[in-house]
C-alpha positions, 0 to 999 in steps of 0.5 A: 653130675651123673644122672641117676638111672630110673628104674626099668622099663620092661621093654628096655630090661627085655633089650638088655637081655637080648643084648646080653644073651642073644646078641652075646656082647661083651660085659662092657658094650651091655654096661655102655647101652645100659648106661645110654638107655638109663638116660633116655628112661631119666629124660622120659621121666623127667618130662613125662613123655612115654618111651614108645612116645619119644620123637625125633626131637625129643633125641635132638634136644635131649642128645644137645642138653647131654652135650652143652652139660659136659658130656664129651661128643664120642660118650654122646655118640655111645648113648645116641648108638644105644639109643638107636640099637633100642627102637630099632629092636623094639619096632621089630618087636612090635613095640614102636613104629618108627625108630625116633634116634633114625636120621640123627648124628651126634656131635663130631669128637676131634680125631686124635692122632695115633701114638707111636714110638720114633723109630729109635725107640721101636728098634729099642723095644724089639732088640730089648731082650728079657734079663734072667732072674738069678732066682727063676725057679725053671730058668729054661721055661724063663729062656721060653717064654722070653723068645716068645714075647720077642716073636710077639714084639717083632711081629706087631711091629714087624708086620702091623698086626692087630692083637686079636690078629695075633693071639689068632694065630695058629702053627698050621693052616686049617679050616678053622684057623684064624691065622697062620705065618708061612715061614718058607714064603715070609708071609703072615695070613690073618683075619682083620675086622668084618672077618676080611683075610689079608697077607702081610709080608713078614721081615727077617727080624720077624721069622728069625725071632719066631722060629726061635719060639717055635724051637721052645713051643711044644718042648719048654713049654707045653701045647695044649692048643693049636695056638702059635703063642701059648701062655705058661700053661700051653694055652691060647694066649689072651690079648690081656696077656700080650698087653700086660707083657708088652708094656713089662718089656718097655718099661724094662727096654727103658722106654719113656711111655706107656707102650700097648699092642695098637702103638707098635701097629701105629709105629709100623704104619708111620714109619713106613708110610714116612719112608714110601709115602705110599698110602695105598700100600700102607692101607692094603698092609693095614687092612683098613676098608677106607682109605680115610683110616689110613690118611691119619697117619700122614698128619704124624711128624717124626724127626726119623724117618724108617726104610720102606717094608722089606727095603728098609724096614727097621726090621726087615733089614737083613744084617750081613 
C-alpha cells in the first residue's frame, strides 16, 4: 500500500522550494524528494521521533522496513538520496548537527543490461526512409523534415551521441555552443555528462545524411536558431521531439520493439565493442568517466557481429 504523506513540516516545505526555486531541478526530481521526505515525515509521525531527532538507526531500520514491504532497491535508494539531500541542507541551515542518512547505502538493485537492436535491425532503422503522404499539405517541408530525421538516426547510431548531446548541436563553433560537427574533418565535438567536451568521428552515412539536411535548413525549413536540428517552426529541437520521431521511424522501418534515443547509442557501443573488442576506445567514444560503465556492454551476446568504427561500422562503410 502507498503511504499516505503527512502534512509538512516547515523545515521540509522550506527544502522543497530551495529545491525547486534555488537549485531549479526539473518538476519530476522535486516530485521524487518530495515523495522521499513524505515518507520519512510518516515514519517520524508514526513512532513519535522528532525530524531533527532522527538517528542513524532510525535510517537503517526504516530504509530495511520500506524494502522487505516491496519497495524496489533503486525506488529505496531514491528516498534514501532524498533523505540524504535533506539533513545535509538542513545542517547548513542550522537546523541539525550531523546528517542521520550519512554513511548509509541502500540496498543493491540488479543492473540491467542495456537494450539494443542487432545489427540488421540497426542498418534497417538508418536506410528506413519516411513514405510521403499523398495528402502532405507542403510535400517539400515533408521532404525536409524526412532528411533531418534521417541525420538524426545516423548520427546517434552513427556516432553514439547522447540525446541532450544532440538536440545541442549547433551549425557553427561558438563560445556558447554546446556542440558542432566539422563536417571537413568528419568530427562531431559534444559536451556529455559533468559538462566534459569530447570528439567522436562521424561515418560516411553520418555526413552524408547531414549535409542533405543542411541543404533544407534555412531554406524548406526556417531558422530561427543556431540549432543544427530545427522543429517545424525553425526552433531548437526538444528531446521529446527526437524520441516521439524516432520511435515514428521504427515502427514504420518495421521494427519489432519499441526504439528511443539511449538504444541506438546502446547499439553503436555494442556492435562495435563485438567487433574491436576494445573497451577503452569504446569508453573514450562513449564519454563514460569509469571504465565499469563501459564493462556492461561486454555482457551483451548478439549472433552479429558489426565492423570496427571507420573500418567497418555498419555506417561508416563507404559504398563503392
Amino acid at each position: 500500500m502507498k503511504e499516505t504523506a503527512a502534512p509538512r513540516d516547515a523545515a521540509v516545505a522550506r527544502y522543497l522550494e530551495h529545491v525547486t526555486v534555488a537549485r531549479r531541478l526539473a518538476p519530476r526530481s522535486v516530485a521524487m524528494i518530495s515523495d522521499g521526505l513524505a515518507r520519512l515525515e510518516m515514519r517520524c509521525g508514526s513512532e513519535g521521533v522528532p525530524l531533527s531527532a532522527v538517528q542513524p538507526h532510525h535510517v537503517r531500520t526504516w530504509l530495511a522496513r520500506l524494502h522487505q514491504g516491496g519497495l524496489a532497491p533503486r525506488s529505496v535508494a531514491i528516498v534514501l538520496s532524498a533523505w540524504r539531500g535533506f539533513y545535509r541542507w538542513w545542517g547548513r541551515e542550522g537546523g541539525v548537527a550531523a546528517n542521520p542518512a550519512d554513511g548509509l547505502k541502500a540496498p543493491k538493485a540488479p543492473r540491467p543490461l542495456p537494450k539494443a537492436l542487432s545489427v540488421e535491425q540497426a542498418v534497417a532503422l538508418a536506410e528506413h526512409r519516411t513514405p510521403m503522404r499523398p495528402d502532405a499539405p507542403d510535400p517539400a517541408r515533408e521532404a525536409a523534415l524526412a532528411a533531418r530525421d534521417h541525420a538524426i538516426i545516423e548520427l546517434l547510431y552513427g556516432c553514439g551521441l547522447r540525446v541532450g548531446e544532440l538536440v545541442g548541436l549547433d551549425v557553427q563553433p561558438s563560445d556558447q555552443a554546446l556542440g558542432w560537427l566539422d563536417l571537413q574533418d568528419a568530427t562531431a565535438h559534444v559536451t556529455g555528462k559533468g559538462r566534459k567536451r569530447r570528439s567522436v568521428p562521424m561515418g560516411e552515412a553520418a555526413l552524408r545524411a547531414v549535409q542533405a539536411w543542411l541543404a533544407h535548413r534555412g531554406t524548406t525549413v526556417p531558422a530561427r536558431d543556431a540549432a543544427l536540428f530545427l522543429n517545424r517552426q525553425g526552433l531548437r529541437l526538444s528531446d521529446s521531439q527526437v524520441r516521439t520521431r524516432l520511435r515514428q521511424a521504427a515502427l514504420q522501418a518495421g521494427l519489432p520493439t519499441s526504439v528511443h534515443p539511449h538504444m541506438l547509442r546502446h547499439s553503436f557501443a555494442s556492435h562495435l565493442l563485438q567487433s574491436s573488442g576494445d573497451l577503452r576506445a569504446v569508453q573514450e567514444l562513449l564519454g563514460h568517466a569509469h571504465i565499469s560503465t563501459t564493462q556492461v556492454y561486454t555482457k551483451l551476446d548478439f549472433q552479429h557481429l558489426a565492423r570496427v568504427y571507420d573500418a567497418a561500422h555498419p555506417r561508416a562503410k563507404r559504398k563503392g
